[in-house]
C-alpha positions in Angstrom: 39.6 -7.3 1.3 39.5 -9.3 -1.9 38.0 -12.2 -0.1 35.3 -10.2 1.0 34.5 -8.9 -2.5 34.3 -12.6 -4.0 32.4 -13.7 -1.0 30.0 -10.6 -1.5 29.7 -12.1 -5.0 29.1 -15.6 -4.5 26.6 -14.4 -1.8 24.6 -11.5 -4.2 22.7 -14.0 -6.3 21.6 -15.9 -3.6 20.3 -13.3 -1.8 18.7 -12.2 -4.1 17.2 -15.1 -5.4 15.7 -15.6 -1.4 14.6 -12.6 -1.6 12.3 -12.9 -4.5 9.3 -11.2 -4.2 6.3 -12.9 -2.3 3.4 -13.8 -4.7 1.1 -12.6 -2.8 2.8 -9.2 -1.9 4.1 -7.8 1.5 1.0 -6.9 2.8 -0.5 -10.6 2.4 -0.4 -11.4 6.8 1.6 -14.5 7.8 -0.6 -17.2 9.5 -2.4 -20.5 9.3 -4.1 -20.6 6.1 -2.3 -18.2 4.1 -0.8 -19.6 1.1 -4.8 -21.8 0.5 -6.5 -18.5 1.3 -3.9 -16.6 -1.1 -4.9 -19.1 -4.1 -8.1 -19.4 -3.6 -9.6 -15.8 -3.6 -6.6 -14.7 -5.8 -8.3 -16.9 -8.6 -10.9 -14.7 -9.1 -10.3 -11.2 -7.6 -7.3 -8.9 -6.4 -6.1 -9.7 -2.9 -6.6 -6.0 -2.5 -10.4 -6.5 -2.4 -10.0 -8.9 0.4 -7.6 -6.7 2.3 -9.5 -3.7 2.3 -13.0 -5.7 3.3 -12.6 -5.0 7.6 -15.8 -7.1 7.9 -16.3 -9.5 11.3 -16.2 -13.2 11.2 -19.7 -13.3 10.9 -19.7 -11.2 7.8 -17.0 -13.0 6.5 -19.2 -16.1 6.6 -22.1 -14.7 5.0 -19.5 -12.6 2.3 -18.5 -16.3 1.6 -22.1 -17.9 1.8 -22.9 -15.1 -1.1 -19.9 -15.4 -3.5 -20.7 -19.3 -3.4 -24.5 -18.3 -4.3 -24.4 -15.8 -6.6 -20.6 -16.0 -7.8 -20.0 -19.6 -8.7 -17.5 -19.4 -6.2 -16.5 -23.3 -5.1 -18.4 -23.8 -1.2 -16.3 -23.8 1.6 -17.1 -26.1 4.5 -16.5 -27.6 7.8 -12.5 -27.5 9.0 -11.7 -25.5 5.4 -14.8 -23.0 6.2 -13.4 -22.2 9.8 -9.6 -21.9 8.8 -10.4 -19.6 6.0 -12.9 -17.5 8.1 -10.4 -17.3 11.3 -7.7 -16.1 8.8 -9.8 -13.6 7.5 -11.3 -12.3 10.5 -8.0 -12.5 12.2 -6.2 -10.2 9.6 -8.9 -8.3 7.7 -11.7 -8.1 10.5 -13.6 -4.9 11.8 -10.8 -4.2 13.8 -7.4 -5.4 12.2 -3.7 -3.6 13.2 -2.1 -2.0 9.5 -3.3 -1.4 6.5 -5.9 1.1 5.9 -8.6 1.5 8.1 -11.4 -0.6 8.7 -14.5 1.0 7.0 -17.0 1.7 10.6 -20.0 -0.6 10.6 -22.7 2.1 10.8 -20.6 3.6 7.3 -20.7 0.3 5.2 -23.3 -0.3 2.5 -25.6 -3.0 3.6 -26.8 -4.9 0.8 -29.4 -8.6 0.3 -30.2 -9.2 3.4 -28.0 -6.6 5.3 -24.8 -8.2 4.2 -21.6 -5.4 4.7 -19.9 -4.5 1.7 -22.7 -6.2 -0.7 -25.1 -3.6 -2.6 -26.0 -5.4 -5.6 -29.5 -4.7 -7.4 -30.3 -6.9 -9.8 -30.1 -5.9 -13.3 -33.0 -5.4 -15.8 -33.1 -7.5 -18.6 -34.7 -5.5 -21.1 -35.7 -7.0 -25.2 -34.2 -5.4 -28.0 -36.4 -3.4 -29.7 
């Protein structure tokens, strides 16, 4: 029985230290793509924003075109372009498994051009008085 307790704590702080948490949480899916995908939208928003999206690859290409556009967001292109948009599509698409639900397509807000998800008016720029 002794063994088994100094084995148990040799063993604890490994354990533990494999089971550190994963930077970008449980609910981030395994897949090609993830950790790049993980970085590079987790620079400037939550990964919850991307999670909760449920858009089609096609609206995930023209989410991506906009945030390049109007967000300074770096472009995406060729071979990066399609891995990022399969992973997306793949795991936070119209009609992914988990998660919350997938917000219906007739629902969404359509925004610039009928983009899902985007309903930004520009802004007034008024002079002081």
């Amino acid at each position: 029985m002794r063994k088994w307790m100094m084995l148990a704590m040799v063993l604890a702080p490994l354990s533990v230290a494999m089971a550190q948490e994963d930077e970008f949480g449980p609910s981030w899916p395994e897949g090609p793509g993830r950790e790049e995908i993980g970085y590079f939208c987790g620079a400037c928003h939550s990964l919850d924003i991307v999670k909760q999206q449920g858009l089609s690859r096609g609206h995930w290409d023209e989410l991506l075109t906009w945030m390049s556009e109007y967000q300074n967001m770096p472009p995406l292109e060729g071979e990066e372009r399609d891995l990022y948009l399969d992973y997306l599509a793949a795991n936070f698409g119209e009609e992914r498994s988990g998660g919350s639900a997938a917000m219906p397509a007739e629902t969404r807000p359509a925004g610039p051009g009928g983009q899902q998800g985007i309903s930004l008016a520009p802004l007034p720029i008024r002079p002081r008085n």
